[in-house]
C-alpha positions as CSV (number, residue, x, y, z in Angstrom):
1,X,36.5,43.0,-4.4
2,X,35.4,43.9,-0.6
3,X,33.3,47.1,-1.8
4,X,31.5,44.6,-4.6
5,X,29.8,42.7,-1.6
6,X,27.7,45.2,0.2
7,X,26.7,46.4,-3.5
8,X,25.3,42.8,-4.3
9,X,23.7,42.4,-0.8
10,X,21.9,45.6,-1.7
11,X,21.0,44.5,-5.5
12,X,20.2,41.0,-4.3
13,X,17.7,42.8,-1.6
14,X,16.0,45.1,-4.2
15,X,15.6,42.3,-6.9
16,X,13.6,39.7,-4.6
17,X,10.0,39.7,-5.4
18,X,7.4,38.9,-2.9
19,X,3.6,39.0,-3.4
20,X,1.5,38.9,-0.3
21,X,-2.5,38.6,-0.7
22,X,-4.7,39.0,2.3
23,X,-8.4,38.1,1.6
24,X,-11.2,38.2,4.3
25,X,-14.7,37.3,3.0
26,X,-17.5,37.8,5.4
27,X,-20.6,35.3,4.6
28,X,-23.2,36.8,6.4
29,X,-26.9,35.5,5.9
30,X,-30.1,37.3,6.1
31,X,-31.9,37.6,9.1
32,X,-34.4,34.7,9.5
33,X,-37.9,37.6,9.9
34,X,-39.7,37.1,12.9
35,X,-42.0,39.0,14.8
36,X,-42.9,38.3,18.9
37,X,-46.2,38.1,20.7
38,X,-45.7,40.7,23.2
39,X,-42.5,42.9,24.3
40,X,-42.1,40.5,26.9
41,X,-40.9,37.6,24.8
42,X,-38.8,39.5,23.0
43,X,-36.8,41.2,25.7
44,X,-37.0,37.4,27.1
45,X,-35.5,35.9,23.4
46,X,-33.3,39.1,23.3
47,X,-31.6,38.6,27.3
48,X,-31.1,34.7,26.5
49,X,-29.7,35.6,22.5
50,X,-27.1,37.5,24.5
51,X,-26.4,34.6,26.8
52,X,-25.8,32.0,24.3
53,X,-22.2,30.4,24.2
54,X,-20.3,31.9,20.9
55,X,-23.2,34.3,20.0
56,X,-20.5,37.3,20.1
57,X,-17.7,35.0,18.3
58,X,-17.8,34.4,14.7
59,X,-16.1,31.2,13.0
60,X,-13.2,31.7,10.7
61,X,-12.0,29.4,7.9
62,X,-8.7,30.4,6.9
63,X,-6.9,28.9,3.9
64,X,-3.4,29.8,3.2
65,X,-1.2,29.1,0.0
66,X,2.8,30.1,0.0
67,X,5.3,29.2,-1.5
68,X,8.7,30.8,0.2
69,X,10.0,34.0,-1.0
70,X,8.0,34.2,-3.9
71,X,4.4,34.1,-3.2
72,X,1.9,34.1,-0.1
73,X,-1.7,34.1,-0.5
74,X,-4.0,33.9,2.9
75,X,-8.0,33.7,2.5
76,X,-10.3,33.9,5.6
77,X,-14.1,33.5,5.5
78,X,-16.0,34.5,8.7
79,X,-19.7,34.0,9.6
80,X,-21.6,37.2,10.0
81,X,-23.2,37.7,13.4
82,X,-26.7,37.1,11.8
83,X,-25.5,32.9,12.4
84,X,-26.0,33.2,15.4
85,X,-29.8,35.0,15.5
86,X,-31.2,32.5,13.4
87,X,-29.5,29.4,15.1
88,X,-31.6,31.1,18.1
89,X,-34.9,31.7,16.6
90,X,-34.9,28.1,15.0
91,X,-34.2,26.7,18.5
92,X,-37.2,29.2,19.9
93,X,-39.7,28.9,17.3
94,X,-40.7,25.5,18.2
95,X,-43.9,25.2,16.0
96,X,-42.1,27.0,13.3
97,X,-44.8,29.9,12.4
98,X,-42.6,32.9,13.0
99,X,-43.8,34.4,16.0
100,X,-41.9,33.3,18.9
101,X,-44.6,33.3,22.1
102,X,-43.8,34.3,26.0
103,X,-44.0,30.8,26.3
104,X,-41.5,29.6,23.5
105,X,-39.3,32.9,24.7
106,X,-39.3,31.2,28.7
107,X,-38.7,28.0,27.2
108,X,-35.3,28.9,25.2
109,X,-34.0,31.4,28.0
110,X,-34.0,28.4,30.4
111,X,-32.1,26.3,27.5
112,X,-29.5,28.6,27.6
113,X,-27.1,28.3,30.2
């Protein structure tokens, strides 16, 4: 009866079934097209762009179904880092045309902390 055991153990192990699914979608938008007045208000939106708060982070949605031994299913969605370039040019673009001036450029950089 004692060398049944460890052969059951084994059996038990092998015939558990687990299905694991991973999903990560990335929503990423288009860029919002926008052209500058001079190379100086674009290296100005550009050097504030890289100083805004969570321009580097993405948010994550993550949705997660299980259901113990049996079955786990996980599903992220994460914004693309386009988000966070055409948060910036809507907050630039003031007059909404879709050329961001020196002035619109100084305006944002000092917006950004």
């Amino acid at each position: 009866m004692k060398s049944l055991a460890p052969l059951f153990l084994a059996a038990s192990g092998l015939l558990c079934g687990c299905i694991h699914t991973h999903e990560t979608i990335v929503h990423d938008e288009s860029r919002t097209p926008v052209s500058f007045e001079s190379d100086a208000a674009a290296r100005t939106f550009y050097e504030a762009l890289s100083r805004v708060p969570n321009s580097g982070k993405h948010s994550e949605s993550k949705t997660e179904i299980s259901i113990p031994i049996v079955f786990d299913h996980e599903r992220k969605v994460v914004t693309g880092p386009n988000h966070a370039f055409n948060d910036a040019v809507a907050r630039c673009d003031t007059n909404h045309d879709g050329v961001i001036t020196e002035q619109e450029a100084r305006i944002f950089a000092t917006t950004v902390k």
